[in-house]
Backbone as ProteinMPNN parsed JSONL, in Angstrom:
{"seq_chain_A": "XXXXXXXXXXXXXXXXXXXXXXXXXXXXXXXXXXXXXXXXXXXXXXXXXXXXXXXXXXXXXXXXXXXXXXXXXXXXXXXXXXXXXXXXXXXXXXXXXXXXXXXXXXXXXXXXXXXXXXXXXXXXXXXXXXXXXXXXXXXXXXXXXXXXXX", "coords_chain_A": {"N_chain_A": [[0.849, -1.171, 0.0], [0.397, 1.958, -1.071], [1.724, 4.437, 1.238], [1.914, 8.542, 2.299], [4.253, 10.061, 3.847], [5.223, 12.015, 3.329], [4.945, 15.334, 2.354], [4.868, 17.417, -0.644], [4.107, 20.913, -1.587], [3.928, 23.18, -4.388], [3.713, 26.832, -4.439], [2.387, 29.625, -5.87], [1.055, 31.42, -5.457], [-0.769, 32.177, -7.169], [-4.814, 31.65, -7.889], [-5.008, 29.144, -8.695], [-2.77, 27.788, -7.76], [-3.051, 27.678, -5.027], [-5.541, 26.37, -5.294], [-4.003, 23.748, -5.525], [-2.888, 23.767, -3.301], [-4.917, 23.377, -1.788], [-5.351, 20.873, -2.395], [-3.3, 18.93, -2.049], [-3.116, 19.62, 1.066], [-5.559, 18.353, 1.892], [-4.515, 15.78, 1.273], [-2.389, 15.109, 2.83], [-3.605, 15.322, 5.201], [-5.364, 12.93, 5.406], [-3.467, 11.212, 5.248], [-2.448, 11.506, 7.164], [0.104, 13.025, 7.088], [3.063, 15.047, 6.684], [2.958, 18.232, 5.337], [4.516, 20.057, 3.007], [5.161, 23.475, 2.293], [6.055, 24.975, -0.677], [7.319, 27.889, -1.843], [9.316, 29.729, -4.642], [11.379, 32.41, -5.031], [12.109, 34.899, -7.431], [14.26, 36.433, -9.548], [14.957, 38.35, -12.66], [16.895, 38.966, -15.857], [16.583, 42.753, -16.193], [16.402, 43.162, -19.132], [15.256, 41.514, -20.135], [12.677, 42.547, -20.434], [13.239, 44.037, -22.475], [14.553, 46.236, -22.138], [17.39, 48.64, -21.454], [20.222, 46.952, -20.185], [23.062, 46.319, -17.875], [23.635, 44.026, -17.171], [23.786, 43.611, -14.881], [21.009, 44.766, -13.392], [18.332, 43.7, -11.901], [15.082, 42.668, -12.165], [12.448, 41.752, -10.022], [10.145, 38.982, -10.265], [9.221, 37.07, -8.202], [9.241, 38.641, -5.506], [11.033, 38.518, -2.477], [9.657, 39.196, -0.544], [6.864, 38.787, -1.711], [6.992, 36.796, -1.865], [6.983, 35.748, 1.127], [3.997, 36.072, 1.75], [2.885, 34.822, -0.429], [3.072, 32.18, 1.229], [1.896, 32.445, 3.188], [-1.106, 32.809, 2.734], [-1.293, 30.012, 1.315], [-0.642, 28.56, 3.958], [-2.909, 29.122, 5.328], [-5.395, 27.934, 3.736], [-4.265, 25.355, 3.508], [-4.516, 25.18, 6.338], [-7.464, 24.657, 6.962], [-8.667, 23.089, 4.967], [-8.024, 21.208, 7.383], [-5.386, 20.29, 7.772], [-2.569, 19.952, 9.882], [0.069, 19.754, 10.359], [2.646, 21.378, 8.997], [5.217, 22.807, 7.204], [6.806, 25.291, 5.971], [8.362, 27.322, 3.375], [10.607, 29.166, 1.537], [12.639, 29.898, -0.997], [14.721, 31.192, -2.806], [15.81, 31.482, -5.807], [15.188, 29.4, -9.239], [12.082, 27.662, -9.776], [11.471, 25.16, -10.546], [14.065, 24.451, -10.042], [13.994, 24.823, -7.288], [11.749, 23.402, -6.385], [12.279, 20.848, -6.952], [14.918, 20.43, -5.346], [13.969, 21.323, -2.935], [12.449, 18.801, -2.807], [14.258, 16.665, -2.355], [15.333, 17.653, 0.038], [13.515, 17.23, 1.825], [13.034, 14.744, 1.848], [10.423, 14.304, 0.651], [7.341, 12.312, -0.484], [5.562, 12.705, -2.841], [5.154, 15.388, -4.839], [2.878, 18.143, -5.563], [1.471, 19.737, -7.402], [-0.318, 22.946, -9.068], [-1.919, 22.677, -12.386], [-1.353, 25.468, -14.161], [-1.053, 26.77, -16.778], [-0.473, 24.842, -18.272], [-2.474, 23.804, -20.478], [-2.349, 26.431, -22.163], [-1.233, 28.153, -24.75], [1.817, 29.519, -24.759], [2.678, 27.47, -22.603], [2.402, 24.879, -23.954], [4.615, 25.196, -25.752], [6.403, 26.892, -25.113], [6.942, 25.204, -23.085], [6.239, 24.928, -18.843], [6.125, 24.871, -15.384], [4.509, 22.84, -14.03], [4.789, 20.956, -15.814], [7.841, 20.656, -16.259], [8.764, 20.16, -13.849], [7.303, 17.116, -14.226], [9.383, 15.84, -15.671], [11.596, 16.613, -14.663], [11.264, 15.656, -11.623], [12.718, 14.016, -8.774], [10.988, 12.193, -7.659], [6.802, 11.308, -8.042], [4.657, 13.237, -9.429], [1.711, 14.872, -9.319], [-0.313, 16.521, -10.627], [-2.97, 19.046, -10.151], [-6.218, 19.726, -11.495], [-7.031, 22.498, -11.957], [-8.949, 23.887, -13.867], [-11.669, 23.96, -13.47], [-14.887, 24.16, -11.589], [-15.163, 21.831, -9.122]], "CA_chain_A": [[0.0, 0.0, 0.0], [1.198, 3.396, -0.785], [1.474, 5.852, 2.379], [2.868, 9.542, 1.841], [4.685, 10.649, 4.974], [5.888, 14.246, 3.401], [3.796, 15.618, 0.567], [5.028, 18.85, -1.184], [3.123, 21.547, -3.011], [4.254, 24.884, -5.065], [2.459, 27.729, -4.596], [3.013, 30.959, -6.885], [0.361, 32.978, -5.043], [-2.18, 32.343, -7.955], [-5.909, 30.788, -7.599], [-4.604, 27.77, -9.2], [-1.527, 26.726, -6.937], [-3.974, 27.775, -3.862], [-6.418, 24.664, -5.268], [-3.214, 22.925, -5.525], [-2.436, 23.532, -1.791], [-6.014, 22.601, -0.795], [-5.351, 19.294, -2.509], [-2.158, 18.824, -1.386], [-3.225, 19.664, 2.412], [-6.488, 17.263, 1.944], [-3.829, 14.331, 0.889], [-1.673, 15.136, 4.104], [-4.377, 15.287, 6.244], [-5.842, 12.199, 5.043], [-2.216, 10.589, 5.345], [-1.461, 12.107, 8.503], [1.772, 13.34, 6.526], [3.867, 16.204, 7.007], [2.713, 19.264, 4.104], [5.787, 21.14, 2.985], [4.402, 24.813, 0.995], [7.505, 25.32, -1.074], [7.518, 28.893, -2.606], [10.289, 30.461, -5.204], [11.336, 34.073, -5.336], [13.797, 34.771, -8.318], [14.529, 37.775, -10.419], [15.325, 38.059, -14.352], [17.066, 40.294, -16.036], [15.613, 43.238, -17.311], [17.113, 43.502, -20.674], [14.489, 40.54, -20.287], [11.623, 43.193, -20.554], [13.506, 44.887, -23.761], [15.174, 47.699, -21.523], [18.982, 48.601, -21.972], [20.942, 46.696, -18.931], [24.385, 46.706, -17.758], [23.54, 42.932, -16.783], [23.432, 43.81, -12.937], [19.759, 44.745, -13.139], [17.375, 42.914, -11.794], [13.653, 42.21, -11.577], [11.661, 40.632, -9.189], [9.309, 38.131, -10.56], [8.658, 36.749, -7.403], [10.286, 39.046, -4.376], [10.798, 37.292, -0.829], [7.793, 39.636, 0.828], [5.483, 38.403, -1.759], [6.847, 34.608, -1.39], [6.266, 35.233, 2.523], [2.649, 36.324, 1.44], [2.209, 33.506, -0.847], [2.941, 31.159, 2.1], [0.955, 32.988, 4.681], [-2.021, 32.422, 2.433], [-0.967, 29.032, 1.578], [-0.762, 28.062, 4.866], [-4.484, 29.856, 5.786], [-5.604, 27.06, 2.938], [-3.979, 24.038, 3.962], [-5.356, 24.389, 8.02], [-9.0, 24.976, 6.178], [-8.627, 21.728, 5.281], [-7.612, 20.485, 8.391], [-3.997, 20.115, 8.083], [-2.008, 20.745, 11.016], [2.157, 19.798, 10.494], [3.043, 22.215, 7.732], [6.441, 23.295, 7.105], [6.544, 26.844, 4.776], [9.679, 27.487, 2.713], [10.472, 30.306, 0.321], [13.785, 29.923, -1.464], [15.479, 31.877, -3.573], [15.872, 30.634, -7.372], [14.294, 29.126, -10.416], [10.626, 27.272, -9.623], [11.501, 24.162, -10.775], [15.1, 23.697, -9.402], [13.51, 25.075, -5.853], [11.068, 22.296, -5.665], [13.084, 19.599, -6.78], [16.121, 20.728, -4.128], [13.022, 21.379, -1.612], [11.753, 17.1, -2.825], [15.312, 15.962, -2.002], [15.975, 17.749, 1.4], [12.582, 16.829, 2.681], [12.467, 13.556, 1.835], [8.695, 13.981, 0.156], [7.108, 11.071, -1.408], [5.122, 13.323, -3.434], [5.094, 16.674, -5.131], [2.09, 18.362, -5.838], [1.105, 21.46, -8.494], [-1.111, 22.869, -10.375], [-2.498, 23.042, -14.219], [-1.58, 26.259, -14.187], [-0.291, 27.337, -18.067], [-0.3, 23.272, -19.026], [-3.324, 24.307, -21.81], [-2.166, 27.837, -22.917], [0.286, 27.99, -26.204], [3.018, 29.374, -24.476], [3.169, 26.535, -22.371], [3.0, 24.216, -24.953], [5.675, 25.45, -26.868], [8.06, 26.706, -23.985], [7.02, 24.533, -21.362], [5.719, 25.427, -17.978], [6.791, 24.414, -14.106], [4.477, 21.893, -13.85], [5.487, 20.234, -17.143], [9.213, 20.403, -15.974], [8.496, 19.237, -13.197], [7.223, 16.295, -14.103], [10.483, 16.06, -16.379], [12.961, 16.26, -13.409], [11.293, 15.381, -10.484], [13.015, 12.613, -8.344], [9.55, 11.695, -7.403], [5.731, 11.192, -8.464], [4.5, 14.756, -9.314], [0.71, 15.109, -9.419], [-1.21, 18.033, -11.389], [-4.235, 19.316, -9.842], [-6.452, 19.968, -12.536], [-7.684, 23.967, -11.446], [-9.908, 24.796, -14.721], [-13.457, 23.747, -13.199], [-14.909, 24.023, -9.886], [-15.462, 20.493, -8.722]], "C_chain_A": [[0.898, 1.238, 0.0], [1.017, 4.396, 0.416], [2.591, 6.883, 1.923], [2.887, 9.718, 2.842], [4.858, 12.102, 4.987], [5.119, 14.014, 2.242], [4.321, 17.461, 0.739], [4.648, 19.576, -2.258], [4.231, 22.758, -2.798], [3.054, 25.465, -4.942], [3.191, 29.244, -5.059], [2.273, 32.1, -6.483], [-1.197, 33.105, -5.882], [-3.19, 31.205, -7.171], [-5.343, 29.496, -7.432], [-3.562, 26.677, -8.535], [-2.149, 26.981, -5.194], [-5.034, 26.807, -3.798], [-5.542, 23.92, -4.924], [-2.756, 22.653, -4.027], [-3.307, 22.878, -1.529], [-5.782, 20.818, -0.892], [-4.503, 18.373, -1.472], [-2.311, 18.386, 0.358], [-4.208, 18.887, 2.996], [-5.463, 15.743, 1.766], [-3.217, 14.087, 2.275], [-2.258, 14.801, 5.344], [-5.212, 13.36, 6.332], [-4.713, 10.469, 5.577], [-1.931, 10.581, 6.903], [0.249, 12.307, 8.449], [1.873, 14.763, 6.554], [3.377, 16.715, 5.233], [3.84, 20.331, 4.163], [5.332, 22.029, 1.708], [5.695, 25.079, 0.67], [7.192, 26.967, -1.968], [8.739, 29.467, -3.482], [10.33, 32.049, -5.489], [12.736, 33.842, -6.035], [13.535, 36.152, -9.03], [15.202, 37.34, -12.145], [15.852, 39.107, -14.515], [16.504, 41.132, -16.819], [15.596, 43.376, -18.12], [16.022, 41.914, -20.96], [12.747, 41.261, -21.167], [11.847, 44.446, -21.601], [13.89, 45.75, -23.301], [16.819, 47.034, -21.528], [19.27, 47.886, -20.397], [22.158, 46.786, -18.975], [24.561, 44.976, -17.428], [24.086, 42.642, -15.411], [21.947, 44.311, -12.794], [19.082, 43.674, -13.205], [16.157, 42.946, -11.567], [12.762, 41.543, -11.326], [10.567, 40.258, -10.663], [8.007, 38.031, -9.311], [9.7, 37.539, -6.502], [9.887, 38.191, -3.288], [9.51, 37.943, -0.261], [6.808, 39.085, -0.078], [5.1, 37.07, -1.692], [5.965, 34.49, -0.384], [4.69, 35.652, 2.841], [1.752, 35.51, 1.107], [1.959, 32.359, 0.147], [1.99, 31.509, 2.912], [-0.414, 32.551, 3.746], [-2.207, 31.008, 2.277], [-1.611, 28.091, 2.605], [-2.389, 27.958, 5.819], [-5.334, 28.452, 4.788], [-5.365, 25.686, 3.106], [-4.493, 24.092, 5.478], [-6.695, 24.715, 7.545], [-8.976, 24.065, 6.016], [-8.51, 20.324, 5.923], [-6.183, 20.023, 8.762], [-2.842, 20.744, 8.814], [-0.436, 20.353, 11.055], [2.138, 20.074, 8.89], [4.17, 22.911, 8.155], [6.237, 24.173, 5.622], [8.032, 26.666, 4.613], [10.033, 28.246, 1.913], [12.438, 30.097, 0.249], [13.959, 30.407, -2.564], [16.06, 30.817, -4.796], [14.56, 30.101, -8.344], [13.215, 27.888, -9.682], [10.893, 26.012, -9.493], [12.681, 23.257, -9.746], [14.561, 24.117, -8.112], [12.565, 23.588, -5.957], [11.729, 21.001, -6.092], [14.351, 19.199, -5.495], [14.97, 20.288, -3.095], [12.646, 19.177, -1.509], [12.544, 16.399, -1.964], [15.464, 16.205, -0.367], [14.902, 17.572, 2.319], [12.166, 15.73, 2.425], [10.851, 13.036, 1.727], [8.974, 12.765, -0.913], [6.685, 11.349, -2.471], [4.976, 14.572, -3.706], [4.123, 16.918, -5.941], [1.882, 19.626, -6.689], [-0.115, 21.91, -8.923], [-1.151, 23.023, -11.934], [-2.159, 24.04, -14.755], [-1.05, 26.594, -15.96], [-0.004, 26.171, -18.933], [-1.038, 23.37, -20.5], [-2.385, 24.922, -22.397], [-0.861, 27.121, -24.204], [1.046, 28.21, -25.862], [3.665, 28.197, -23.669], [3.679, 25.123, -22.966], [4.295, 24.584, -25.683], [6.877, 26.108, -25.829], [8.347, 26.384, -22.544], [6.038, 25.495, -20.141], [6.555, 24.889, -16.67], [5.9, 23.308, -13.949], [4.677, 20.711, -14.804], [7.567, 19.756, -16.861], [9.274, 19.641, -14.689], [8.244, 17.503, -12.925], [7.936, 15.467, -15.402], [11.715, 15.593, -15.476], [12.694, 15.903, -12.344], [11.417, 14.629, -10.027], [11.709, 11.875, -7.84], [8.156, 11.993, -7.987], [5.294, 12.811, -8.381], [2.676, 14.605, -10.039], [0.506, 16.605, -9.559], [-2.227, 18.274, -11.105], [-5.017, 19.841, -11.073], [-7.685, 21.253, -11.537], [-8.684, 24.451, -12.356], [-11.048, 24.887, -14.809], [-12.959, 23.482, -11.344], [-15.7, 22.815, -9.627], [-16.388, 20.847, -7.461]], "O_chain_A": [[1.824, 1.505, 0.767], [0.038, 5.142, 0.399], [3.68, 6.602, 1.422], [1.784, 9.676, 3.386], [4.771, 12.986, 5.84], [4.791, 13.075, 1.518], [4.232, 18.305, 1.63], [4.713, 19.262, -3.446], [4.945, 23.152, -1.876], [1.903, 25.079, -5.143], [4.235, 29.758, -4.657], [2.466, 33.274, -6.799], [-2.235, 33.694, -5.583], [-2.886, 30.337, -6.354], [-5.202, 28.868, -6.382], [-3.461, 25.453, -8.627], [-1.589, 26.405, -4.261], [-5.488, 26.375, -2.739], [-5.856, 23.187, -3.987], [-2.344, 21.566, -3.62], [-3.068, 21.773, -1.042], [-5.918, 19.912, -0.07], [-4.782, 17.563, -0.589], [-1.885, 17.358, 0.886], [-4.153, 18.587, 4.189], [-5.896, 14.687, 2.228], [-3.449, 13.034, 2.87], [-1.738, 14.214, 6.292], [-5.488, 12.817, 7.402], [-4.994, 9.342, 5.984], [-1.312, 9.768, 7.59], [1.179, 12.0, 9.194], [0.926, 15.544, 6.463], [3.393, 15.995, 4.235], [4.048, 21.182, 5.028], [5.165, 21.638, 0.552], [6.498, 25.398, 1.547], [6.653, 26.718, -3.047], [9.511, 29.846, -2.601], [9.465, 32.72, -6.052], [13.769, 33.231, -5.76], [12.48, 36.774, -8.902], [15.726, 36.307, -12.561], [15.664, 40.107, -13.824], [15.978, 40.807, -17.883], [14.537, 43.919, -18.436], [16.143, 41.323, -22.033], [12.019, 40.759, -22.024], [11.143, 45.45, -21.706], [13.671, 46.673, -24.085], [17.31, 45.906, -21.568], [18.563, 48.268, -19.464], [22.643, 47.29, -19.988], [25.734, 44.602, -17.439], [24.68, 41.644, -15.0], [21.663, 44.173, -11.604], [19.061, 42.842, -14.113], [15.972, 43.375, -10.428], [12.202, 40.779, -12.113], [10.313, 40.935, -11.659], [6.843, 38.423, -9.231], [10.892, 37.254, -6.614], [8.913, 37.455, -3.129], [8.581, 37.38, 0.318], [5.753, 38.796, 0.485], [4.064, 36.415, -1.578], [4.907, 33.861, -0.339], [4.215, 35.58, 3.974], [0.634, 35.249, 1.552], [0.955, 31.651, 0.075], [1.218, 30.643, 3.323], [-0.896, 31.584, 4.335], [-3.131, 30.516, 2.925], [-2.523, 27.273, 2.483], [-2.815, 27.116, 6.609], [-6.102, 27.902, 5.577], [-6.249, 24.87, 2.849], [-4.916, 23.02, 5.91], [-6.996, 25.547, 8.401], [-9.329, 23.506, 7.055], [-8.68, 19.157, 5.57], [-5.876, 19.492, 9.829], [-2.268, 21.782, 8.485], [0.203, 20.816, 12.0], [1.795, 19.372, 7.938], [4.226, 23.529, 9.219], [5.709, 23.823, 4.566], [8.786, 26.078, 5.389], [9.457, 27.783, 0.929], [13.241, 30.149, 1.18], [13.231, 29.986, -3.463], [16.578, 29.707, -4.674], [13.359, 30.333, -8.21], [13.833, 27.139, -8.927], [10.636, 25.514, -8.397], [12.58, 22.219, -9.092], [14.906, 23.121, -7.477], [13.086, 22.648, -5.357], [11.58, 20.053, -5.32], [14.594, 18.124, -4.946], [14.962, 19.198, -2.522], [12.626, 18.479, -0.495], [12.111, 15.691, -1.054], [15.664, 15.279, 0.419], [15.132, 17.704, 3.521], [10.987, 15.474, 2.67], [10.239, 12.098, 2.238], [9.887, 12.381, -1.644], [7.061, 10.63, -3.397], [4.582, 15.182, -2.712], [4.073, 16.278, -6.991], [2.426, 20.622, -6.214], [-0.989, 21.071, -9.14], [-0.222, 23.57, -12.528], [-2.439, 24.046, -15.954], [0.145, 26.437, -15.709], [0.538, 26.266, -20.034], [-0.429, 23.1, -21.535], [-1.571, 24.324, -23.101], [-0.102, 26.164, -24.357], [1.876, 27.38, -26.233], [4.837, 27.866, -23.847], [4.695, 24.468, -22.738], [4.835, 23.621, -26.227], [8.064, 25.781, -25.859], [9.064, 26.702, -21.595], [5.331, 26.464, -20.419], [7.685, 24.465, -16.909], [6.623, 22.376, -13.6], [4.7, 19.555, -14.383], [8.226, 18.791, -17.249], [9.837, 18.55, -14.595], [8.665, 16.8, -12.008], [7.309, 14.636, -16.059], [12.479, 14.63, -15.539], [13.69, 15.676, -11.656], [10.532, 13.812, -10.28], [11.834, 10.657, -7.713], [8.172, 13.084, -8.557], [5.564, 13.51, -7.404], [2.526, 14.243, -11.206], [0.946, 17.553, -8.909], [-2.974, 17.671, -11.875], [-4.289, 20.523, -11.795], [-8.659, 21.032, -10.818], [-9.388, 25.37, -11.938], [-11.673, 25.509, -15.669], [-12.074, 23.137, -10.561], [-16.895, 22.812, -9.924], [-16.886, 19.945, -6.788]]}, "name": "protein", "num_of_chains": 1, "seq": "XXXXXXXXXXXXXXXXXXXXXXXXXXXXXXXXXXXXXXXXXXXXXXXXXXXXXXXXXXXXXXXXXXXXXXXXXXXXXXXXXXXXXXXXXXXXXXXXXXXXXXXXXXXXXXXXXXXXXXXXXXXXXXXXXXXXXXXXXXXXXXXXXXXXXX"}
């Protein structure tokens, strides 16, 4: 029988990775497994957004106050569901390599996401995080499917 002891979700702050927590924090609860909210805050450069750089500018994407925002809601989402051992995390870097690092050093069984950009054309054609995800992740990576309200 499969039991998940650690179960880890991304959350970006949108609707969609806020279903993905609820799921996430319904699986944990269900498990009686540890819920780890992994957040990423990273910056690009701006010569990203067609402005001249010196390639020392940077801009937020995701800054750390709105990571520790994303989690605080997050976290408001997963005990709504009833889930009470949650570990929050906001690390610095790219989306993908943050929750794979985050899979490894918390020894989750499962990593959780959402749908979020899986449809759209740009994702098709240059990917998404939960598409890479379930690309590199040393473990089972479930997609909440966010585009109807169940």
């Amino acid at each position: 029988m499969i039991r998940f002891k650690t179960i880890a979700v991304g959350t970006d702050g949108s609707a969609t990775a806020l279903r993905a927590v609820s799921t996430a924090a319904s699986m944990a609860n269900a498990y009686g497994a540890k819920l780890v909210i992994v957040t990423a805050f990273y910056n690009v450069p701006s010569s990203m957004w067609g402005s001249p750089t010196t390639g020392e500018d940077q801009v937020p994407v995701i800054s750390e106050d709105m990571a520790d925002t994303f989690l605080t809601q997050a976290t408001e989402a997963a005990k709504a569901e009833g889930c009470d051992n949650i570990t929050v995390l906001a690390r610095s870097g790219d989306p993908v390599n943050v929750m794979t690092s985050v899979v490894n050093e918390e020894g989750a069984d499962v990593l959780v996401v959402g749908n979020k950009g899986v449809h759209s054309i740009r994702g098709r054609v240059f990917g998404n995080v939960a598409t890479e995800l379930m690309r590199k992740s040393p473990v089972d990576v479930m997609v909440v499917n966010t585009e109807s309200d169940r």
